[in-house]
N, C-alpha and C positions, 0 to 999 in steps of 0.2 A: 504494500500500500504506500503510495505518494507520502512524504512529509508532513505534508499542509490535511492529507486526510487524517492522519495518526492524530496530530494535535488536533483538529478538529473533535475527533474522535473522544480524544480523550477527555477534554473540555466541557462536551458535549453528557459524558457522563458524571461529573461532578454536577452540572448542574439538572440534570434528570434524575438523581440516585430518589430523590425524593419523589418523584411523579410517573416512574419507569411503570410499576409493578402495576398503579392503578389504567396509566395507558397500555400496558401488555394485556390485561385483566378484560377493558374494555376493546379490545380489538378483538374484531373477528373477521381472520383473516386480513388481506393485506389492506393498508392503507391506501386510496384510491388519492394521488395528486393529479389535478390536471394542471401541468405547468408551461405558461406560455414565455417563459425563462428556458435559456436551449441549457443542456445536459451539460454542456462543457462549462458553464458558469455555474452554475446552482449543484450538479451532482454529488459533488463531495459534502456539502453541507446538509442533504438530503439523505445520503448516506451515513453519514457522522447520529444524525438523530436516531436512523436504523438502529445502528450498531448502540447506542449505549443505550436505546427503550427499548431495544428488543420485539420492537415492530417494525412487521413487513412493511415498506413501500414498494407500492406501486405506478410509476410514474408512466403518463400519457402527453410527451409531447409534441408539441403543435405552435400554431402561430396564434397570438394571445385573443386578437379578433377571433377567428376561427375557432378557439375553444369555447369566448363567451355566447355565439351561436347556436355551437353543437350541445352548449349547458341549458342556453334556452329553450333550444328543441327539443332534448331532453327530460327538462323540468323534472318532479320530486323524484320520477324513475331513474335519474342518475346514479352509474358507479361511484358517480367521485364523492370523494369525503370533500376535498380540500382546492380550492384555486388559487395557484401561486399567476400571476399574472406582473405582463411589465409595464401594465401601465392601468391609472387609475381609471382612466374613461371605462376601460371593459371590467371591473370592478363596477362602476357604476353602473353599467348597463345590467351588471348579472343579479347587483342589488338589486335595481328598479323591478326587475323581473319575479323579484321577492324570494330568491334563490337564497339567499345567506342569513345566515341564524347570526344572533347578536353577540359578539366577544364578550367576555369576562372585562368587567372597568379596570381590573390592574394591569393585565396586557396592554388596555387600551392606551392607559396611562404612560406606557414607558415610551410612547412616540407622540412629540407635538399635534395637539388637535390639528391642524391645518394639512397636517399630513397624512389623517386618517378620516372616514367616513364619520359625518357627526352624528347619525344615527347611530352608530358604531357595530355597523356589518363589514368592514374589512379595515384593515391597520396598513400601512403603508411598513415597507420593510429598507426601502434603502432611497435614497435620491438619486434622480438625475437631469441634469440639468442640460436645455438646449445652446446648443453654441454656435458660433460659426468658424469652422477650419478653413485656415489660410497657409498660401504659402510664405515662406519666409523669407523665401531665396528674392520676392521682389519686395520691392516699397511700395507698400498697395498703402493705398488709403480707404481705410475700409468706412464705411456710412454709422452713422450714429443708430440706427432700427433697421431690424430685418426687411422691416416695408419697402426700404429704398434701393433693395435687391431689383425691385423691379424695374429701376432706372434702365433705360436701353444704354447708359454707359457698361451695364456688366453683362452685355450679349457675350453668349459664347464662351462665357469665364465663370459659370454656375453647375456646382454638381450635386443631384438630390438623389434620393430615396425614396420616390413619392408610395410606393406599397410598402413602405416598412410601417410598423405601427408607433414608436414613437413620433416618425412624421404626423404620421393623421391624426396623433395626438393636439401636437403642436397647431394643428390647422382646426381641429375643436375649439380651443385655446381658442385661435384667432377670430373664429366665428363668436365665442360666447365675448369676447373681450370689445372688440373693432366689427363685429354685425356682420351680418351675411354678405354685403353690398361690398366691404373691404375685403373682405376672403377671398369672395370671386375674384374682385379684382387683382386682387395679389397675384391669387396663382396666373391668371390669365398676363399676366404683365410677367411671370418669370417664363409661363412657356413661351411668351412674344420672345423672350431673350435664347432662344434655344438652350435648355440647361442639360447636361447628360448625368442620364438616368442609370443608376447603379441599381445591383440586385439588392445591398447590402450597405449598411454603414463606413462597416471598414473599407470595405470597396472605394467608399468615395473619398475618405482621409489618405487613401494612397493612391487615389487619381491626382487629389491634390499635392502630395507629396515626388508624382509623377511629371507634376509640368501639363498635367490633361486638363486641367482646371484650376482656376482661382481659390476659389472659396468651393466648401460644402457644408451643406444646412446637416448638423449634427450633436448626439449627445455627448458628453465633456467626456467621457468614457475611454471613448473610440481612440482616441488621440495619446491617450497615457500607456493603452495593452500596447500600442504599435510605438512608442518610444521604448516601455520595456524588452520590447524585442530586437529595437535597431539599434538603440543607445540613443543618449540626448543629445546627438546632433541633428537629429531626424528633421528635417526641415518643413517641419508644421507650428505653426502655432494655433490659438484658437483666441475669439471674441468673447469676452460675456459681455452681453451690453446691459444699458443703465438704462435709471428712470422709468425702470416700470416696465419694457420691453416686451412685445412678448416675445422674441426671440434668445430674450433666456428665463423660459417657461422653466421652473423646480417642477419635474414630474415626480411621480414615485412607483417603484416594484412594490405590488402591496398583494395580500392575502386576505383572503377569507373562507370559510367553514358552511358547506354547504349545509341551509336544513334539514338537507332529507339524508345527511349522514346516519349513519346506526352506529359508530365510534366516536362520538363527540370528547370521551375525553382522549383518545389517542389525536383525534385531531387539534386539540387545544393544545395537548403538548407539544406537537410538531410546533404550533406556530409562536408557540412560549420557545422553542430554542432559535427560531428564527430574528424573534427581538431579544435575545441575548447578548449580552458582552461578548464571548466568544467567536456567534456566528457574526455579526456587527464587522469585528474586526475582519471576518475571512472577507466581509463586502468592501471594507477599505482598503485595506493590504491586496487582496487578489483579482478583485473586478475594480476598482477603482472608484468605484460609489461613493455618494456621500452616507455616510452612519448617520440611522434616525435617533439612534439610544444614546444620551446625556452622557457624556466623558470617553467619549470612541471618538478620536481623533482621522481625520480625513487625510488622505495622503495630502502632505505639508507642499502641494506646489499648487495646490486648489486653492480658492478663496473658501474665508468661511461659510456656510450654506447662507448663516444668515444675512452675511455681509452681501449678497447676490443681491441685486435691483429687481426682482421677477415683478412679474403683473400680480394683481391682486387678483385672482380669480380662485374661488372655491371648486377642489379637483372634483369632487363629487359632483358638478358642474358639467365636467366633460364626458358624461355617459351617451349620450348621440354620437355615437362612430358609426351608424348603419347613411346618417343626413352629412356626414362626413365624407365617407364612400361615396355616396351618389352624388354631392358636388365635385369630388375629383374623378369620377367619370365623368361626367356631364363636362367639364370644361378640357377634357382628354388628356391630364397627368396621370391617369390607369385602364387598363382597357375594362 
């Protein structure tokens, strides 16, 4: 087993020794996650709660849209115990749908309200925040708001991800913030710009990193995994902008506990090791995240979460990704 799982591992059963037996006790059979967090981030910490509660997981994943769907079509008949998702809108969406049973207040507690459902059906587990990647290698003068992306000064020099889901995040964001009438137009001004279209985030931090493009609309993440792999010369840097922005929207990876579980306290405990010290640190240390839990330090080249300018926007707010979807059909950033 990897390093990083061991200590996880082990971490993970000091702070379970207490709640093991009654989540082994309560399970039957394996625990059902549907996580729209990919395998190579999240496995080992999923793993680690395995190994020290002594409950199976079962992990089903998928793209986080695409999960909160298949949960709404679904409904109470669902396998899943548990939705680990990356981002709040499809949390919101699965709540609205009235899918998620209400967390324990102490869980609730150990992540700032603003980062968790106020009704308190899912908890927020980690931040991230939107950025914009740039090259370094020129003297760009980059624009005060992502709006101004739209300028036909930066034809040809824009690279997105318009089907990844924290984009359509960001574009909920700019719908519930700046109205329908600015969304449209945004996107429709950055497709007037010709921008090239990536499968993938990283994708487009090493397009930029490539000389294929200027800027990429992305989360702050993307840009720290790909320095630690090339060293800090890596010729990216990244924007947060001010004043409110929305283009540096604070999303969040967050969870929540399906209703129609029959293991509610196996699933409580999973998601009590997810707002742990322990697992906190694997999200700062090894995906780069910002830590939701009080005294978990954020890799020290980030600002502080708080110190970020975000828009004021309630994430519980962003549950409409399906009116999200069909404005980016509709103006042709996805088929």
């Amino acid at each position: 087993m990897p390093r990083a799982r061991l200590a996880l591992a082990a971490a993970a059963s000091l702070l379970l020794a207490a709640s093991a037996n009654v989540a082994a006790q309560d399970a039957d059979g394996p625990l059902t996650v549907y996580s729209g967090r990919s395998e190579s981030l999240v496995g080992p910490v999923i793993d680690a709660f395995s190994e020290a509660s002594g409950v199976p997981v079962q992990v089903k994943y998928a793209d986080t849209a695409e999960l909160a769907a298949i949960l709404s079509e679904e409904g109470d008949r669902s396998p899943a115990d548990v939705f680990f998702a990356q981002d709040a809108g499809a949390l919101g969406a699965v709540a609205d749908a009235e899918l998620l049973t209400q967390l324990p207040p102490d869980l609730l507690a150990r992540v700032p309200a603003s980062f968790s459902d106020p009704d308190g059906r899912w908890a927020g587990v980690s931040g991230r925040a939107r950025t914009a990647a740039y090259a370094t290698a020129q003297e760009l003068e980059l624009p005060d708001s992502i709006l101004d992306f739209a300028d036909p000064a930066w034809s040809g020099r824009i690279g997105w991800a318009p089907a990844n889901g924290s984009f359509q995040s960001f574009v909920t964001a700019l719908r519930v913030v700046e109205g329908e009438d600015v969304a449209r137009a945004w996107l429709e001004g950055i497709l007037a710009n010709d921008p090239v279209a990536y499968a993938k985030n990283t994708a487009a931090v090493e397009g930029v990193a490539a000389g294929e493009v200027d800027v990429a609309f992305v989360n702050h993440y993307y840009l720290l995994r790909l320095v630690a792999e090339h060293g800090e010369d890596y010729p990216v840097g990244q924007r947060f902008f001010t004043g409110g922005d929305t283009g540096s929207l604070v999303n969040v990876a967050g969870v929540g506990v399906l209703d129609s579980s029959d293991q509610p306290e196996a699933a409580g405990a999973f998601v009590e090791y997810l707002l742990s010290e322990e697992a906190q640190r694997y999200f700062s240390e090894s995906t780069y995240e910002f830590p939701l839990l009080e005294g978990v330090e954020a890799d020290p080249r980030l600002p502080a979460l708080d110190s970020i300018e975000a828009p004021d926007v309630d994430l519980s707010a962003l549950a409409d990704l399906q009116g999200t979807v069909e404005l980016l059909r509709d103006v042709g950033a996805i088929d």
